[in-house]
KOLGU-397352 format. One record per atom (N, C-alpha, C): residue in one letter; z, y, x. Coordinates in steps of 0.2 Angstrom, whole numbers, plus 2048, in hexadecimal, padded with zeros to 3 digits. Layout:
<zagus>
AZYX ...
</zagus>
This chain:
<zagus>
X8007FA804 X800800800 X800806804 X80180780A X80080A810 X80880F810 X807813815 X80D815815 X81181A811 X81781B811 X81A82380C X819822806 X81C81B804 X81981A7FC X82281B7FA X82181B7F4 X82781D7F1 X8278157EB X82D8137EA X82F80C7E7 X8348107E0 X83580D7DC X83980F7D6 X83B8057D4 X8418067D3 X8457FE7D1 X84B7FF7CB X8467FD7C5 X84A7FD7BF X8507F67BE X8567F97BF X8587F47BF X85C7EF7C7 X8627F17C9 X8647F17D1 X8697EA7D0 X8647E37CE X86A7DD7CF X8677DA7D4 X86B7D37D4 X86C7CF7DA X8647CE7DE X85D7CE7DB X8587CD7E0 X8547D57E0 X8547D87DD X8527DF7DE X8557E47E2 X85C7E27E2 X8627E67EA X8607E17EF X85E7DA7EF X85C7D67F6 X8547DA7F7 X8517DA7F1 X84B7DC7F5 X84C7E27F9 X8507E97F3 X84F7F07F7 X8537F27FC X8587EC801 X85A7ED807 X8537E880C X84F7E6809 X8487E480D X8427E880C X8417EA806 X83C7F1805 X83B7F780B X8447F880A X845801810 X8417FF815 X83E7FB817 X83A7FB81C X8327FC81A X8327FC816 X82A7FC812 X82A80280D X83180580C X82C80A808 X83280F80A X82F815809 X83281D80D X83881D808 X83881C801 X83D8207FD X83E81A7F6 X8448177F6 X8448127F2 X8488177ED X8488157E5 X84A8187E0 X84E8127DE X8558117D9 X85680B7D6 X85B80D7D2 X85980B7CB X85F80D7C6 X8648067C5 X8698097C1 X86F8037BF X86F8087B9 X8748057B7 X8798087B0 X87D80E7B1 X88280E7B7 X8858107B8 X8878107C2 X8838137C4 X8828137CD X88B8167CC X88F8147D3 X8948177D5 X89281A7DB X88D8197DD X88C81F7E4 X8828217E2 X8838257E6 X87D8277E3 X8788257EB X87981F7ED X87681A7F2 X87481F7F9 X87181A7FE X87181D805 X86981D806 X86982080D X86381E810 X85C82080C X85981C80C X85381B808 X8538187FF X85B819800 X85A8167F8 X85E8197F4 X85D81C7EE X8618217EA X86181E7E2 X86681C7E2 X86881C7DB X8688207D6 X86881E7D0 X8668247CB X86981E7C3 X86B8217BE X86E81D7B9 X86881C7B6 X8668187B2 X8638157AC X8688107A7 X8678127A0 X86A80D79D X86480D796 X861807796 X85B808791 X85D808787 X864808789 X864809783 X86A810780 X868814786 X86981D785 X861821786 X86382477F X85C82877F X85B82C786 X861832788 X85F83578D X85C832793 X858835797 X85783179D X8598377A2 X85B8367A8 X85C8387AE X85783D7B1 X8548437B2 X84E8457B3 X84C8467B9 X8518437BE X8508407C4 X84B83A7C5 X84D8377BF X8488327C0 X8418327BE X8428367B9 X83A8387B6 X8388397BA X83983E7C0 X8388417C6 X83383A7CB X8388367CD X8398307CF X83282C7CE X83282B7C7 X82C8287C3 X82582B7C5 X8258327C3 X81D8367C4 X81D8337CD X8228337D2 X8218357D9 X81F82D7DB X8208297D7 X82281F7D9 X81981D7D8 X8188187E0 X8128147E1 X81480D7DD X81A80D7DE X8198057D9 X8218057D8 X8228007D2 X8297FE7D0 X8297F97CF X8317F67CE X8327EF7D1 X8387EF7C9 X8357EB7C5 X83A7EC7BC X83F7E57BD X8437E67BD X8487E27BC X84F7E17B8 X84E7E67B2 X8537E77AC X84F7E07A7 X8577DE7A6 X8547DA7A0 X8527DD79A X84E7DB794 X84B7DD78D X8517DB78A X8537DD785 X8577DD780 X8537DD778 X8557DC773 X8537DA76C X84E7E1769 X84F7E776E X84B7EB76C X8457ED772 X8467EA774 X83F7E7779 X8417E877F X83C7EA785 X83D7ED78D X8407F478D X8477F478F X84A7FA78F X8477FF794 X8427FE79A X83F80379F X838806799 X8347FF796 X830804793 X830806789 X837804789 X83980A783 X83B810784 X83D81378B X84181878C X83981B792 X83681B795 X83281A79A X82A81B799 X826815794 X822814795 X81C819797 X81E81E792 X819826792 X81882879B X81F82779D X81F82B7A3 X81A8277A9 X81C81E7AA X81981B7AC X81481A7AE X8118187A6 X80981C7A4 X8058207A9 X80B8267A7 X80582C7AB X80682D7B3 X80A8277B3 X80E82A7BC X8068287BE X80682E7C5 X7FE82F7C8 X7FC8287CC X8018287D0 X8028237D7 X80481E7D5 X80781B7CE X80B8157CD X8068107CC X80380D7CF X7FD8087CF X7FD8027D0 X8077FF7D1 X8097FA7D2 X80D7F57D0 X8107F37C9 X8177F37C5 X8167EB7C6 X81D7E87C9 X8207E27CA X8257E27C6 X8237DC7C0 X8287DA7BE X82D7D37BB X8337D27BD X8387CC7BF X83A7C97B8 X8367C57B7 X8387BF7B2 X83A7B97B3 X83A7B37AD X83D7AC7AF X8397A97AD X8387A27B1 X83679D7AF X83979B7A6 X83E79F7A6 X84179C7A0 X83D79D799 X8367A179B X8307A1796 X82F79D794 X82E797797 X82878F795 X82E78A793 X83578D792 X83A78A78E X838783791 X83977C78C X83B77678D X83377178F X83376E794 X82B76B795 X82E764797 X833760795 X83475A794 X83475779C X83475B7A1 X8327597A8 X82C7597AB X82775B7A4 X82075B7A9 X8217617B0 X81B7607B4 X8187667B7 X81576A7B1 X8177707B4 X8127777B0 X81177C7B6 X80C77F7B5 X80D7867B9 X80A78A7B2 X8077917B6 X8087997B0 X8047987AB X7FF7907AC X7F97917A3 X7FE78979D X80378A7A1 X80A78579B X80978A795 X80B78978D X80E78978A X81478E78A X814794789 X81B796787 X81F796781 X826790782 X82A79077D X83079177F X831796781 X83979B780 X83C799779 X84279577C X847792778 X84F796774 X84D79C779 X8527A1777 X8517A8774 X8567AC772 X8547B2773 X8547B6776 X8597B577E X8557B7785 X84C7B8786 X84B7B1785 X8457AF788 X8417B1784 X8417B177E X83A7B577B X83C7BC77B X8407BE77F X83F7C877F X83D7C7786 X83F7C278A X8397C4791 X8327C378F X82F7BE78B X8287BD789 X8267C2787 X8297C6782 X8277CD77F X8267D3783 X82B7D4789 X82C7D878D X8247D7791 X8257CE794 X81F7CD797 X8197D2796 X8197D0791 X8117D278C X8107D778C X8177DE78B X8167E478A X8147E6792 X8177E4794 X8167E779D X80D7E57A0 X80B7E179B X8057DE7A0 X7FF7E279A X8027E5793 X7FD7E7791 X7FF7F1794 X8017F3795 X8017F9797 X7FE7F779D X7FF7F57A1 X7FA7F37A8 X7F37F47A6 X7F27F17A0 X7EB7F079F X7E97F679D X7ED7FA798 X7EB7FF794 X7E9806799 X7EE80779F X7EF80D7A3 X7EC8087AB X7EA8057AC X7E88047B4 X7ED8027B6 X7F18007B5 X7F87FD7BA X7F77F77BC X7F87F37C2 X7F87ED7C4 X8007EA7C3 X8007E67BE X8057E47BC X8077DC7BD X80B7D97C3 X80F7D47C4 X8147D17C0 X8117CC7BD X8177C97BA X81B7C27BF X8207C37C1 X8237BD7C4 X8277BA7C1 X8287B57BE X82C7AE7BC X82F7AA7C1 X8367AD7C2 X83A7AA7C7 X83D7A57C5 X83E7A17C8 X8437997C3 X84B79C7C9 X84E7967C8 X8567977C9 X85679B7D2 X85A7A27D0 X85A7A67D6 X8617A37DC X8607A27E0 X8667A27E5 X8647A47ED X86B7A57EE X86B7A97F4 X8727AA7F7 X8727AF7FC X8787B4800 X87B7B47FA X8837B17FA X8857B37F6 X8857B17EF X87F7AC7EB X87F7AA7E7 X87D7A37E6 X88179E7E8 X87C7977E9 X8827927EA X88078B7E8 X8857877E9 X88A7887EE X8867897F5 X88C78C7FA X89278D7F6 X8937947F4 X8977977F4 X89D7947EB X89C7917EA X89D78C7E1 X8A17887E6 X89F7827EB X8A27807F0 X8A87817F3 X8A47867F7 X8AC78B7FB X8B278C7F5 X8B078E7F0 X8B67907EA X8B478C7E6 X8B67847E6 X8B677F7E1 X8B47817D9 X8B07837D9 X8AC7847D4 X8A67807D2 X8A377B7D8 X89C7777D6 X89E7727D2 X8997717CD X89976B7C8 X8937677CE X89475E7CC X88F7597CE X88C7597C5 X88975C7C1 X8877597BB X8817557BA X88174E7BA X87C74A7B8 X87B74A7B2 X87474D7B1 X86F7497AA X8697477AB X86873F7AA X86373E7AD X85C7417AC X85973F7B1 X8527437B2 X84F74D7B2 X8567507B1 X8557557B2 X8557577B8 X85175F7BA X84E7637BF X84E76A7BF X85076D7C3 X84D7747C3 X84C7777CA X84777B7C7 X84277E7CF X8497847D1 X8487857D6 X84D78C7D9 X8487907DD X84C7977DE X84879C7E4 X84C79E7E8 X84B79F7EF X84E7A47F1 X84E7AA7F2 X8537AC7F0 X8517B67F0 X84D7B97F4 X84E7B57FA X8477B87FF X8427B67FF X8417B27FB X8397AF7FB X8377B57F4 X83C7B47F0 X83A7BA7EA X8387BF7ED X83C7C27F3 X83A7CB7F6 X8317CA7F8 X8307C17FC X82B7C27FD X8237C37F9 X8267C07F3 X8217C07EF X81F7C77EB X8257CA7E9 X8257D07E8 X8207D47EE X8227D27F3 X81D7D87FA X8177D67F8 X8157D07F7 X80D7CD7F7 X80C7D17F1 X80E7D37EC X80C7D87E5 X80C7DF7E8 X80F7E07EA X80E7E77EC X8097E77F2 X8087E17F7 X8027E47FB X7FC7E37F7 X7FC7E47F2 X7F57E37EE X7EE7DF7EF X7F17D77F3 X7EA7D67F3 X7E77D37EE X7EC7D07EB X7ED7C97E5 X7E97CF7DF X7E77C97DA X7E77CD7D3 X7ED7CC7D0 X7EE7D27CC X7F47D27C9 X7F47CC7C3 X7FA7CB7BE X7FA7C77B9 X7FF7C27BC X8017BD7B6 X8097B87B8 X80A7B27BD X80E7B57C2 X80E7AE7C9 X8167AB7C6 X8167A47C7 X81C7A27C7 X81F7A17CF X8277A57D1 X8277A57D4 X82E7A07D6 X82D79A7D9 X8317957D9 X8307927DE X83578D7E2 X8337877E8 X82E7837E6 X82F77E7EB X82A77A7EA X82C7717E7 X8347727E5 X83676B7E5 X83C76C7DD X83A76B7D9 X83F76C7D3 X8437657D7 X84A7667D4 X84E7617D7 X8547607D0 X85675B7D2 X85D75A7CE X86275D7D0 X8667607CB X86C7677CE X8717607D3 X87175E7D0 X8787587D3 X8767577DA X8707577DC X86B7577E2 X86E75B7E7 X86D7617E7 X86E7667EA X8767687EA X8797677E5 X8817677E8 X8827627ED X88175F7EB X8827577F3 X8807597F9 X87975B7F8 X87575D7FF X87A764801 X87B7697FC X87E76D801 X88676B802 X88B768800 X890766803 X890761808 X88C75D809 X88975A80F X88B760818 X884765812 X88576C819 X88C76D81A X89076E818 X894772817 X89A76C819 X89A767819 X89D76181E X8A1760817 X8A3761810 X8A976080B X8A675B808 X8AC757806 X8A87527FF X8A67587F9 X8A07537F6 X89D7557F0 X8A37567EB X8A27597E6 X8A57587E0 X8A47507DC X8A874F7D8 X8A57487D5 X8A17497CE X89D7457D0 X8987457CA X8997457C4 X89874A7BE X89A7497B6 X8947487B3 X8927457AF X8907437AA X88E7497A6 X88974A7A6 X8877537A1 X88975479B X88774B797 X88974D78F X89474D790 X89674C794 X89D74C792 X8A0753796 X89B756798 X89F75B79D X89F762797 X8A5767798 X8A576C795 X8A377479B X8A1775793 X898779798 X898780791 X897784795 X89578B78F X89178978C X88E78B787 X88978A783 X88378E785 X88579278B X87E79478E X87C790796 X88278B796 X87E78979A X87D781797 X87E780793 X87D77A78F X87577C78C X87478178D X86B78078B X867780791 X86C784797 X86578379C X86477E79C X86877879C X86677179D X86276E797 X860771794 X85C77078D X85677078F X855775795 X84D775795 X84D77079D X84776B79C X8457687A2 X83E76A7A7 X83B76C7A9 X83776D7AE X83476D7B4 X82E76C7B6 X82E76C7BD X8277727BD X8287767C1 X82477D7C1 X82477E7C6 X81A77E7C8 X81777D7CD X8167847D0 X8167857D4 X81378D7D9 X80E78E7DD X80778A7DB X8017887DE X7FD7907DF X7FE7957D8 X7FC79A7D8 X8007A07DC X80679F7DE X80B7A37DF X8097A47E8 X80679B7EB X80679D7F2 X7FD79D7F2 X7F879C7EF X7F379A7F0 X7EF7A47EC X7F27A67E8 X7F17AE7E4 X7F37B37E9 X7FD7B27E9 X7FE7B87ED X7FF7B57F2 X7FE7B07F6 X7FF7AE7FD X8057AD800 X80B7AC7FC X8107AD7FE X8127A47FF X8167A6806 X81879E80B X81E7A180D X82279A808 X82A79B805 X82C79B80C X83379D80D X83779D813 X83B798810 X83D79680B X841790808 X83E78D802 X838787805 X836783801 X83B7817FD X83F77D7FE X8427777FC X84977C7FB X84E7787F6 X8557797F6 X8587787FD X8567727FF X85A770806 X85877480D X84F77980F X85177F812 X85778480F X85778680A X85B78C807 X86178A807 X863783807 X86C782806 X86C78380E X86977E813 X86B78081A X86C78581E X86878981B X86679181F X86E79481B X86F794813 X877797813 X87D795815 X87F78E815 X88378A818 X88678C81F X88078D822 X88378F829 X88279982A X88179B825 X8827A2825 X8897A5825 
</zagus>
């Protein structure tokens, strides 16, 4: 995108703050709202509030918006759609230089697939009301692209783990379940492979439209506990039995959907070559961090 570009990031959670302490190297002036900033951030990065469900906006950020080469949307949608473009979209729209908008969804689109493989031309069946305000957001975000020139990325991440968010640390603070149910799977990413895929949209060589961005090995969660207590020299947790173990009803659904989702397009489209293929790169590389 070349140099002196200016970044705006709706929405500063756990892969959008990994990406824009990796950005400040790539873009002059990063922007990043939350709900509620308690400092108003350093260096090349400046926080600004947003809450999509207060009319007023900040008009630093309006500011922000007309000045931004590309944005990186990572606020979830709620019942009344995309809260960036019901408060935003007009501004977006007309921003001159904004020719670039990445934005972070879930595989939890293509709902339950019984364990087949799928990748991005599966079936969407969102099984929640989550999941169908991402598909609706999807939609909205790739038809403004369409209508106004914008190159619009859609990434479908499956289960994020990283520094600070990963079996490791469940482990360390006896928190990890073993739960078995047979034949279930789920793909994982790590956050640094997300940042990298997000670079691959923003250097603009790919065409825009929806990459699933996932490893390469859906695995059994029981799997990956074991592998990384292994690293970490502890015994495992002992294995429970899914249908007898007590579980929130939100996470009694993730286990509802089973899949395996492929990223043929993710490295083959935007080019990107994971730093953690597998669970078992990504668990060893935190383990001994």
């Amino acid at each position: 995108m070349g140099n002196a570009v200016n970044l705006v990031i709706f929405g500063l959670g756990y892969s959008a703050s990994f990406y824009a302490a990796e950005a400040a190297r790539t873009f002059e002036r990063i922007t990043a709202t939350k709900r509620a900033p308690d400092v108003a951030g350093a260096g090349r990065l400046h926080l600004l509030p947003f809450d999509g469900g207060v009319e007023k906006i900040d008009p630093r950020l309006r500011a922000a918006v007309a000045e931004a080469d590309a944005a990186l949307v990572s606020a979830a949608p709620d019942a009344a759609g995309d809260p960036v473009l019901r408060r935003l979209s007009d501004e977006i729209a007309a921003a001159p230089k904004l020719k670039t908008i990445v934005y972070l969804s879930t595989i939890g689109v293509y709902g339950d697939h019984q364990g087949a493989w799928i990748d991005e031309t599966a079936p969407l069946r969102p099984a929640n009301e989550r999941t169908r305000w991402r598909v609706t957001a999807e939609n909205d975000w790739l038809a403004l692209g369409e209508r106004f020139g914008k190159q619009v990325y859609i990434l479908r991440l499956s289960g994020i783990y990283g520094p600070g968010r990963s079996v490791i640390e469940k482990l360390r603070d006896g928190t990890a379940k073993r739960l078995v149910k047979p034949g279930q799977v789920f793909n994982r990413i790590h956050v640094a492979d997300i940042g990298r895929a997000i670079d691959a949209c923003f250097a603009g060589a790919a065409a825009a439209g929806v990459y699933n961005v996932t490893d390469d090995e859906p695995a059994p969660p029981q799997d990956v506990v074991a592998y990384a207590a292994q690293a970490l020299g502890v015994a495992p947790p002992p294995e429970q039995d899914f249908a007898e173990a007590r579980l929130s009803p939100m996470a009694r659904s993730f286990y509802g959907e089973n899949k395996r989702v492929a990223n043929v397009r993710m490295k083959s489209g935007l080019g990107v070559a994971l730093a953690y293929p597998t669970y078992r790169e990504g668990v060893t590389a935190l383990a001994g961090a």
